[in-house]
N, CA, C and O of each residue as an XYZ file, in Angstrom:
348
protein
N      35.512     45.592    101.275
C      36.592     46.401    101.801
C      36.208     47.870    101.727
O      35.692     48.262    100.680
N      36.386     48.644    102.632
C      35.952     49.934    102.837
C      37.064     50.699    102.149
O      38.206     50.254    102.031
N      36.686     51.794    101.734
C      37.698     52.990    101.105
C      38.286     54.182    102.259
O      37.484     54.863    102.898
N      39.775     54.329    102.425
C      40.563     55.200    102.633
C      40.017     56.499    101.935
O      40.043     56.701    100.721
N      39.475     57.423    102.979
C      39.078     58.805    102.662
C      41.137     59.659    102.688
O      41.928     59.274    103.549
N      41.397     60.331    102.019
C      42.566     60.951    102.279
C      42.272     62.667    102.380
O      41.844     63.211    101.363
N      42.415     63.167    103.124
C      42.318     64.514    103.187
C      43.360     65.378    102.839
O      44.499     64.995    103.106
N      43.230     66.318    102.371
C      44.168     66.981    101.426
C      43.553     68.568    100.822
O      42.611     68.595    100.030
N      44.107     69.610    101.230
C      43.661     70.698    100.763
C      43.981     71.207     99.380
O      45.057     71.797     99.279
N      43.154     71.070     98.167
C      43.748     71.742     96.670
C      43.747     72.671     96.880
O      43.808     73.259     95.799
N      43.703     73.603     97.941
C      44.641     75.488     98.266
C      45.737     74.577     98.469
O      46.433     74.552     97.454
N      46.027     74.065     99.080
C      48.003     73.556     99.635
C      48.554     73.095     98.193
O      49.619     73.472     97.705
N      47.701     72.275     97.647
C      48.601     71.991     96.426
C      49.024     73.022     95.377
O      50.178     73.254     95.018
N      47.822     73.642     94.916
C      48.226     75.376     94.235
C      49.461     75.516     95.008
O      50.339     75.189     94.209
N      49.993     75.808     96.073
C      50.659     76.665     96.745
C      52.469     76.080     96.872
O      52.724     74.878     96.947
N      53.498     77.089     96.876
C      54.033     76.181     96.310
C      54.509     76.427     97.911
O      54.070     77.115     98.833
N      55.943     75.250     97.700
C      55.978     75.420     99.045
C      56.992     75.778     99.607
O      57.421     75.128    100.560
N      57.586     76.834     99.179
C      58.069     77.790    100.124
C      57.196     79.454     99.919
O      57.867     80.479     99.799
N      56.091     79.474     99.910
C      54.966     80.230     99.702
C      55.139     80.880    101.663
O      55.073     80.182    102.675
N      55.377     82.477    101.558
C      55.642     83.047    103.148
C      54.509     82.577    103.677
O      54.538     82.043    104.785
N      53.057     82.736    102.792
C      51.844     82.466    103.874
C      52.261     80.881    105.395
O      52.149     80.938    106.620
N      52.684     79.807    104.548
C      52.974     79.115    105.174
C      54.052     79.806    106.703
O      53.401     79.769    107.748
N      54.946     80.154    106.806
C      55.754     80.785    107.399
C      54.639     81.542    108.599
O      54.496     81.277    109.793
N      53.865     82.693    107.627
C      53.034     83.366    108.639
C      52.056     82.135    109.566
O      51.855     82.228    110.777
N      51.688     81.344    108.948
C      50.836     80.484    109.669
C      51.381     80.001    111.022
O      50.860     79.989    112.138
N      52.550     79.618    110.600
C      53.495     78.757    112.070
C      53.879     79.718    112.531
O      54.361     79.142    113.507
N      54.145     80.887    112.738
C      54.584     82.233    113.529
C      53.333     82.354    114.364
O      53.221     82.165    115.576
N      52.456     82.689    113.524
C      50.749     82.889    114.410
C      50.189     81.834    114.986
O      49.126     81.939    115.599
N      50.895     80.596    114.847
C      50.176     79.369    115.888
C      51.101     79.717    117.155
O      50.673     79.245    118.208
N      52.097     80.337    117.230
C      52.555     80.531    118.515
C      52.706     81.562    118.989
O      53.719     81.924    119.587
N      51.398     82.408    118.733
C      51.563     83.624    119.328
C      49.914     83.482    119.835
O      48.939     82.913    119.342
N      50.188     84.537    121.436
C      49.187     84.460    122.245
C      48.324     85.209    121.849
O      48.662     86.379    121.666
N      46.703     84.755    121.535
C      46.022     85.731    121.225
C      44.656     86.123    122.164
O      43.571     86.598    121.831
N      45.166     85.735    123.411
C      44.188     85.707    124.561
C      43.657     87.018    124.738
O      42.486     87.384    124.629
N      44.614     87.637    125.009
C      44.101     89.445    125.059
C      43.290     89.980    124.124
O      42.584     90.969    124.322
N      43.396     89.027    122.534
C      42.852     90.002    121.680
C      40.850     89.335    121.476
O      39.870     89.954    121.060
N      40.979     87.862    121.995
C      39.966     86.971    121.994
C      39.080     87.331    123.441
O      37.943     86.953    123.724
N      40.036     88.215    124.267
C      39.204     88.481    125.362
C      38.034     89.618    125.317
O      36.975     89.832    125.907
N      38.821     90.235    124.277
C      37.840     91.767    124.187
C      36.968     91.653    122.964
O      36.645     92.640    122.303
N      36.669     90.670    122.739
C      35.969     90.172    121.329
C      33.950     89.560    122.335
O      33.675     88.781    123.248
N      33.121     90.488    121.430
C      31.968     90.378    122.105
C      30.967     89.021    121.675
O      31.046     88.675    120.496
N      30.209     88.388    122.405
C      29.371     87.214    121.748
C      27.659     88.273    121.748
O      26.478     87.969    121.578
N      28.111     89.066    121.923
C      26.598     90.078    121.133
C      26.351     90.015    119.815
O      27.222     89.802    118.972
N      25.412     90.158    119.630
C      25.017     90.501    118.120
C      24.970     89.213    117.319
O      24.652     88.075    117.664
N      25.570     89.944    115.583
C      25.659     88.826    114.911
C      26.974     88.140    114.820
O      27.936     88.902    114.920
N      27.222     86.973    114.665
C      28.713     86.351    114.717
C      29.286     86.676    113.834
O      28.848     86.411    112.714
N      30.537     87.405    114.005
C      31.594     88.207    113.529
C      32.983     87.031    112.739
O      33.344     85.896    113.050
N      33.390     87.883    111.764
C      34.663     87.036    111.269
C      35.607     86.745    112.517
O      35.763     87.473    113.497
N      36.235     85.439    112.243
C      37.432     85.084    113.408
C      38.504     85.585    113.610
O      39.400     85.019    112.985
N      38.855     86.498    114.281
C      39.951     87.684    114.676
C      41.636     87.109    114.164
O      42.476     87.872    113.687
N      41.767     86.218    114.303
C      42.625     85.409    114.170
C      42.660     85.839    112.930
O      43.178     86.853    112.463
N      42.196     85.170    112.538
C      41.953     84.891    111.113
C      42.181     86.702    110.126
O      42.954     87.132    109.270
N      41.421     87.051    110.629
C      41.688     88.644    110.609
C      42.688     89.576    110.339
O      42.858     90.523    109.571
N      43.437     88.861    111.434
C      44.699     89.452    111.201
C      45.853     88.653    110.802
O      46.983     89.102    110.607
N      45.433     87.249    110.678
C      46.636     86.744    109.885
C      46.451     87.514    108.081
O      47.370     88.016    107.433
N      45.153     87.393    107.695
C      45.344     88.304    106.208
C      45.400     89.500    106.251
O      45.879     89.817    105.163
N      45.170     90.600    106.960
C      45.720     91.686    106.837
C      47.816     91.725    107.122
O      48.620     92.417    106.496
N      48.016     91.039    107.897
C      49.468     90.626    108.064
C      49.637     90.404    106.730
O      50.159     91.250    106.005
N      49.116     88.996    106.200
C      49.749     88.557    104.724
C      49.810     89.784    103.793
O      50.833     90.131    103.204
N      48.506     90.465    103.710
C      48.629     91.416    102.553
C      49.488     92.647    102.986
O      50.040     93.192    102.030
N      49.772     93.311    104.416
C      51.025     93.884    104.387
C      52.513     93.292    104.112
O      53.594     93.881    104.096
N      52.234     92.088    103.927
C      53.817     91.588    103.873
C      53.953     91.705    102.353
O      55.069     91.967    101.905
N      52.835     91.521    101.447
C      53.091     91.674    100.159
C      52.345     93.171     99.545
O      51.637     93.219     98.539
N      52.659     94.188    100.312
C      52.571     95.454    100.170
C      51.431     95.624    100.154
O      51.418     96.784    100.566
N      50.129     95.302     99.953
C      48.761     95.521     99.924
C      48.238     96.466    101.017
O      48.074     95.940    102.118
N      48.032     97.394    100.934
C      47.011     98.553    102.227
C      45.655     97.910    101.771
O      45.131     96.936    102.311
N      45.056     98.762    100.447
C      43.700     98.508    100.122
C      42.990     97.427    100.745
O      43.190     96.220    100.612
N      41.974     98.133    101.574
C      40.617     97.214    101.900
C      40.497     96.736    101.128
O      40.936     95.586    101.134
N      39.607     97.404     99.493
C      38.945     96.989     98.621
C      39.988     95.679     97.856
O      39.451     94.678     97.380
N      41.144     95.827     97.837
C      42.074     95.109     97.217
C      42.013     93.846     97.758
O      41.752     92.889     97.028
N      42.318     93.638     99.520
C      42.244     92.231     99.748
C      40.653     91.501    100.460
O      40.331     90.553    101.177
N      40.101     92.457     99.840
C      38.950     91.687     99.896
C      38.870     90.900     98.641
O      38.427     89.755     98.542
N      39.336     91.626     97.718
C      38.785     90.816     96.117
C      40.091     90.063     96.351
O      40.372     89.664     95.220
N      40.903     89.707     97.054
C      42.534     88.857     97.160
C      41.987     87.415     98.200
O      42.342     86.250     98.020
N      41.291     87.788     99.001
C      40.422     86.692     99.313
C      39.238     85.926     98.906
O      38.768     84.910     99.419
N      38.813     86.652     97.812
C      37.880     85.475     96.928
C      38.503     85.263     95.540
O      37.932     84.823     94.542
N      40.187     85.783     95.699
C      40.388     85.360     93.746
C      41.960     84.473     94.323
O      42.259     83.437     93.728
N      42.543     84.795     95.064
C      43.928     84.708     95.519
C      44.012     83.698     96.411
O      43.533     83.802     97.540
N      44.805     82.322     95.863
C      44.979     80.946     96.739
C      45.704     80.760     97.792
O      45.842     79.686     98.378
N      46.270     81.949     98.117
C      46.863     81.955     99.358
C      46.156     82.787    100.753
O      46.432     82.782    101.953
N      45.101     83.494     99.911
C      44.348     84.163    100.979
C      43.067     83.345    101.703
O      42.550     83.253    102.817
N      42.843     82.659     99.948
C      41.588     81.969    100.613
C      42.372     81.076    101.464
O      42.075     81.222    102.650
N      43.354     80.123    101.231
C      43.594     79.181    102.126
C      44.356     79.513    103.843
O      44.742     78.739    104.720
N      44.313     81.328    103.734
C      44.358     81.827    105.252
C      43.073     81.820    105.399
O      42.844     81.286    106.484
N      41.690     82.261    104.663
C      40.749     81.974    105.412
C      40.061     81.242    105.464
O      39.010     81.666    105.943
N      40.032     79.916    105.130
C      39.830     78.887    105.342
C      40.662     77.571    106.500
O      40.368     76.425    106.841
N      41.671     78.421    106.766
C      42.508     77.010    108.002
C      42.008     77.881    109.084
O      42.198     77.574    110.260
């Protein structure tokens, strides 16, 4: 008998769940981001995903954060950032 793989993110479980990131996520799946994916270049070296981009700068203005330096270290220590940049 073969084994049931179950997929499951341990960022979602950390997270509780009425956590806003969730909220921001389903707001930004329905918003058009054609205009902003249009002016985005395939030159060079491959760039972070714009999307993605600005869903964590969004998150960290919603929880007062300006600092660059701040949510950069909020995306490699902070379970709600990594798991914006990771979906």
């Amino acid at each position: 008998m073969g084994q049931q793989k179950i997929n499951f993110s341990l960022y979602e479980l950390s997270l509780p769940n009425d956590d806003p990131v969730y909220t921001l996520k389903k707001v930004m799946e329905d918003l058009d981001f054609s205009g902003l994916l249009a002016n985005c270049s395939d030159k060079g070296r491959t760039g972070y995903n714009p999307i993605m981009m600005y869903a964590v700068i969004t998150y960290a203005n919603m929880r007062g954060i300006r600092s660059i330096n701040r949510i950069v270290d909020l995306c490699e220590r902070d379970i709600a950032f990594i798991w914006l940049t990771r979906v």
